[in-house]
ZAMARGU-4260 file (C-alpha; in steps of 0.2 Angstrom, whole numbers, plus 5000, padded with zeros to 4 digits):
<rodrens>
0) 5000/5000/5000 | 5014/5011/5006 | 5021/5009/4988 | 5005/5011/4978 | 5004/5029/4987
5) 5024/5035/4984 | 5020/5028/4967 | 5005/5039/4964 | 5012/5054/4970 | 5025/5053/4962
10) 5013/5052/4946 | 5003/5066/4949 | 5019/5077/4954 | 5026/5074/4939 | 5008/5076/4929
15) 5006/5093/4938 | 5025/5098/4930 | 5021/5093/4914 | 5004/5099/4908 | 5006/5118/4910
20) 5022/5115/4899 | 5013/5102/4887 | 5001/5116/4885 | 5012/5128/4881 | 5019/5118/4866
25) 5002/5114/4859 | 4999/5132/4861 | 5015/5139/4850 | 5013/5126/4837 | 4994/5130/4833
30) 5002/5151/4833 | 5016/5142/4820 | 5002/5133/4811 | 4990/5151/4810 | 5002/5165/4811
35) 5019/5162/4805 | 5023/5160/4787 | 5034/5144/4781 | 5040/5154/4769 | 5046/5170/4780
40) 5054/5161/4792 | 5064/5147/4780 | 5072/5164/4775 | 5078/5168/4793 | 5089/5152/4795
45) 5106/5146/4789 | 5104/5136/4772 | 5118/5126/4779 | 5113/5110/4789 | 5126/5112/4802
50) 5117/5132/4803 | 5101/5127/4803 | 5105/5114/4817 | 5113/5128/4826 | 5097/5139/4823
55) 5084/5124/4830 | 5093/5122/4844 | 5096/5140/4853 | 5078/5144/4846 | 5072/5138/4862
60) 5076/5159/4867 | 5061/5162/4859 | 5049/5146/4861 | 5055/5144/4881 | 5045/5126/4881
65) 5052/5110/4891 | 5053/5092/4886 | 5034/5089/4886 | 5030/5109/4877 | 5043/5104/4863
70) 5037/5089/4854 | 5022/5097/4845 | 5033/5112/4843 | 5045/5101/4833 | 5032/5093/4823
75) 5024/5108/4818 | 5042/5113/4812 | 5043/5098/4802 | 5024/5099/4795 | 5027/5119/4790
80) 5044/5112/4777 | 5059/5118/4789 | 5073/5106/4789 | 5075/5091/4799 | 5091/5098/4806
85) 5083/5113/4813 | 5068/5104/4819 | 5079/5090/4828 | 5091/5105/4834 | 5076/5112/4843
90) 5068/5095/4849 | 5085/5092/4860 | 5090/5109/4865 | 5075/5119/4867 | 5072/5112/4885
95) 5088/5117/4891 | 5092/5130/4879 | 5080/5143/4885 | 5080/5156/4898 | 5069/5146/4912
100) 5080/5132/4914 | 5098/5143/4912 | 5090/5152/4929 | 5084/5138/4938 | 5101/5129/4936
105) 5108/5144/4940 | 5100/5146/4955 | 5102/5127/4961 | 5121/5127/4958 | 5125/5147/4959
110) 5141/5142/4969 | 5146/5130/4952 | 5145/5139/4938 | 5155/5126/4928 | 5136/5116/4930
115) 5130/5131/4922 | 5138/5133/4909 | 5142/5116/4906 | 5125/5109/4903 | 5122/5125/4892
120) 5137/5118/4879 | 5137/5101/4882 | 5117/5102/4878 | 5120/5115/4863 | 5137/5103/4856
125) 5124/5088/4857 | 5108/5095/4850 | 5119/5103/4834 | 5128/5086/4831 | 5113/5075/4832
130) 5103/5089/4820 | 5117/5087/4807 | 5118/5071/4808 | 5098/5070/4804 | 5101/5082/4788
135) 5110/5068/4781 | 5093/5060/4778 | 5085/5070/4763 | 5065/5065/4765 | 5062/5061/4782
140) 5046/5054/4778 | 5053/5035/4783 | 5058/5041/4800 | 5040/5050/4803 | 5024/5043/4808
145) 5012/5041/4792 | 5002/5054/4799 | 5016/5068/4803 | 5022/5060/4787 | 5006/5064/4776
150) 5005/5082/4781 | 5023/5084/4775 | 5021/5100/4760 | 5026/5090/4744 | 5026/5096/4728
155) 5019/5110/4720 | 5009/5126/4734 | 4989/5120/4739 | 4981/5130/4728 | 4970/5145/4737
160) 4949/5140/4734 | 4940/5153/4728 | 4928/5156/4744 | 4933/5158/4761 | 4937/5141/4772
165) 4924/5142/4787 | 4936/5132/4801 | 4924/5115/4808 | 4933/5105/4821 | 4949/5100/4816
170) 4948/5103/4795 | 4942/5117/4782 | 4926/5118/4773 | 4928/5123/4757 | 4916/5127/4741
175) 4910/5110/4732 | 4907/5101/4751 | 4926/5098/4752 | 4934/5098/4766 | 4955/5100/4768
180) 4964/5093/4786 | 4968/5109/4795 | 4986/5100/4798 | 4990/5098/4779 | 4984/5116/4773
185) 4994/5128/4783 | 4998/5146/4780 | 4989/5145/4764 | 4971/5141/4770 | 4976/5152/4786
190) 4976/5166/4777 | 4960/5164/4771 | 4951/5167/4789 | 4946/5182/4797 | 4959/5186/4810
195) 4946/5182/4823 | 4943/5166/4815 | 4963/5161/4813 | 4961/5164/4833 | 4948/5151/4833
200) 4958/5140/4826 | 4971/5142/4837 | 4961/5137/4850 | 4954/5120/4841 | 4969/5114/4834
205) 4977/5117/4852 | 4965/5107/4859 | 4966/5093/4847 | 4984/5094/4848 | 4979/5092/4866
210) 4969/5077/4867 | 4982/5067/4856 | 4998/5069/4867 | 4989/5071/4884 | 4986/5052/4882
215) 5001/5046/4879 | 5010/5059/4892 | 4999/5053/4905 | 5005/5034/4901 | 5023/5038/4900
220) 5022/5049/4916 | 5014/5033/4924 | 5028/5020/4918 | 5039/5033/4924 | 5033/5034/4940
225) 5032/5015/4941 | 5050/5012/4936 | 5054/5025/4950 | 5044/5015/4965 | 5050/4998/4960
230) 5071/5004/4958 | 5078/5004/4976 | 5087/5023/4974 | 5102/5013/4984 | 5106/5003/4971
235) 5108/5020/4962 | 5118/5028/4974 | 5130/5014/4976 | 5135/5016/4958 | 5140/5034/4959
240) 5157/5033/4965 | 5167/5030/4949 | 5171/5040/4936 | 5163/5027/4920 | 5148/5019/4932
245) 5143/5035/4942 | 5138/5043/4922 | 5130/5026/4919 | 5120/5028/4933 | 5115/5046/4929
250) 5110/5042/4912 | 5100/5031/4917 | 5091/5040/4933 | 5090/5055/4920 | 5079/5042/4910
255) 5067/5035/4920 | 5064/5050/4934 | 5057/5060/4920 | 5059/5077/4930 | 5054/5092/4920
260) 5069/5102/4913 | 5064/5120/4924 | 5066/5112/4941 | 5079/5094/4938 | 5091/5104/4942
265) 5085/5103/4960 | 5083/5085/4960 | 5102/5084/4954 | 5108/5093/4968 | 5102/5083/4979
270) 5116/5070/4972 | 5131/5082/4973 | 5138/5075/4987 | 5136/5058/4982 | 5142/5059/4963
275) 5153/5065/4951 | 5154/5084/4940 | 5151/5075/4926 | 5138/5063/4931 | 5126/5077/4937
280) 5129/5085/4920 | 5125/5069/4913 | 5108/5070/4921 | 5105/5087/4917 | 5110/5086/4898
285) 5104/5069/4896 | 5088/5069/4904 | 5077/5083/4894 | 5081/5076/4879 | 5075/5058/4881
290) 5066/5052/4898 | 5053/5040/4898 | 5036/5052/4896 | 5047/5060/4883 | 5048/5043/4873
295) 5030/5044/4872 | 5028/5061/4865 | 5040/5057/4852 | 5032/5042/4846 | 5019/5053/4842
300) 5029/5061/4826 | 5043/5047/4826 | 5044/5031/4820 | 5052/5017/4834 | 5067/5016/4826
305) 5071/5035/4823 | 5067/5038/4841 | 5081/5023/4843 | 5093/5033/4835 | 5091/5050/4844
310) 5092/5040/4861 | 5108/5033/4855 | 5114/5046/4847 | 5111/5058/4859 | 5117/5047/4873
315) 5133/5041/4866 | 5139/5060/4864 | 5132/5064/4883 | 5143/5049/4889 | 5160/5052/4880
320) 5157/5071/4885 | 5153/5070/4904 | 5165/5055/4906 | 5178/5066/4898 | 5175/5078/4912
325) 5175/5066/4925 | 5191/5060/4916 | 5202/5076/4914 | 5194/5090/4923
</rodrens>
């Protein structure tokens, strides 16, 4: 009983952190979808792949949104034609790469500004590498979900009907009883509503974005709270002595704890006495960029295997970095 009661508080705690993040995200990608135009903002960033990664990932300065806020950010990047290297820049550095976070790690460790600092460039080096390394892949469509995959632009501009779209639920009615998904026309059918009715909009595709990753948020937070009850923490702590197995161990806690990237650094504290420099950073690099609700969110946009490759990816280059730390620092 005592452990049915840690385990759900533990699931509402980290519910409560999430959703007003969660909401935010829904929030800016329905503003992308309605307000800002593809074209505009593709003339804004670096051509280059490596730029463009570099772009994604400090965008978060502007989209201040944490693990749970940036997956439908991200996919409305990738459904509005910006590159995969800017949209995976964003998806890995926008919850630490933002002004929130910098402060709250700042305030946890003020006395270690090496923590600081160190997770800002440890997370930027990592997001920008793993977003280049995506831009390799030219259509992204295999990586995607079929629906995220569908609403890709292809080929030549919608063309603009001749009456104005009236917005009904989640889709477009145009003249001749058609009707267009509001995902796959964009700007273009946007532009045909009232600003008023772009508004309205907002608000329906916020919600629908809303009742399609609240779901699987709500069963990732739950496995994540799970994992935590049933993993003795002194099993943990016992590894957190040597340089190689106490960033193992952080990897992994970063993982399945599942903390929200404005307040982990709290949680990390709690481990300085006990663990390395570079296992905490581990944790706090690590964490935001793939924990266990997070897998859930991006199996929304990605297929399994893509999501295989950004855990990877993303947690072989937080390993060699923090271990090199722990190593020769």
């Amino acid at each position: 009983m005592a452990a049915l009661q840690q385990g759900l508080t533990l699931f509402f705690s980290l519910l409560v952190e999430a959703i007003p993040f969660l909401l935010l995200g829904v929030l800016f990608s329905s503003i992308l979808l309605l307000w800002v135009e593809p074209e505009q903002l593709l003339k804004l960033l670096p051509r280059h792949p490596l730029g463009g990664a570099i772009a994604g990932a400090v965008l978060g300065c502007l989209l201040p949104v944490c693990e749970c806020g940036n997956v439908p950010v991200a996919r409305r990047l990738l459904t509005q034609g910006m590159p995969s290297a800017v949209a995976v820049g964003f998806l890995l550095g926008a919850p630490t790469i933002n002004p929130i976070v910098i402060w709250s790690t700042w305030v946890a460790f003020r006395d270690q500004p090496v923590m600081v600092w160190g997770r800002v460039v440890l997370t930027l080096f990592v997001a920008v590498v793993v977003g280049w390394v995506f831009s390799v892949q030219q259509d992204l469509r295999p990586f995607l979900q079929p629906a995220v995959a569908q609403a890709l632009p292809v080929g030549q501009p919608l063309r603009e009907p001749v009456l104005a779209a009236v917005p009904t639920g989640n889709f477009f009615a145009l003249a001749g009883g058609k009707t267009l998904p509001l995902e796959t026309t964009g700007w273009n059918a946007s532009r045909l509503l009232s600003r008023r009715g772009r508004w309205q909009m907002v608000w329906v595709n916020a919600l629908t974005e809303l009742r399609e990753l609240g779901g699987v948020l709500i069963l990732g937070t739950a496995v994540a709270a799970a994992i935590q009850v049933l993993t003795p923490r002194e099993v943990i702590l016992g590894l957190g002595q040597g340089p190689v197995t106490s960033v193992v161990a952080m990897l992994v806690l970063g993982t399945v704890v599942s903390i929200c990237s404005t307040v982990d650094a709290f949680f990390a504290l709690s481990f300085a006495g006990s663990f390395t420099a570079g296992a905490l950073l581990a944790f706090l690099v690590f964490g935001p960029m793939v924990d266990l609700k997070g897998v859930s969110l991006l199996l929304t946009v990605f297929r399994p295997r893509a999501v295989l490759y950004l855990f990877l990816l993303a947690g072989l280059l937080t390993f060699v970095l923090t271990l090199a730390m722990n190593l020769y620092l």
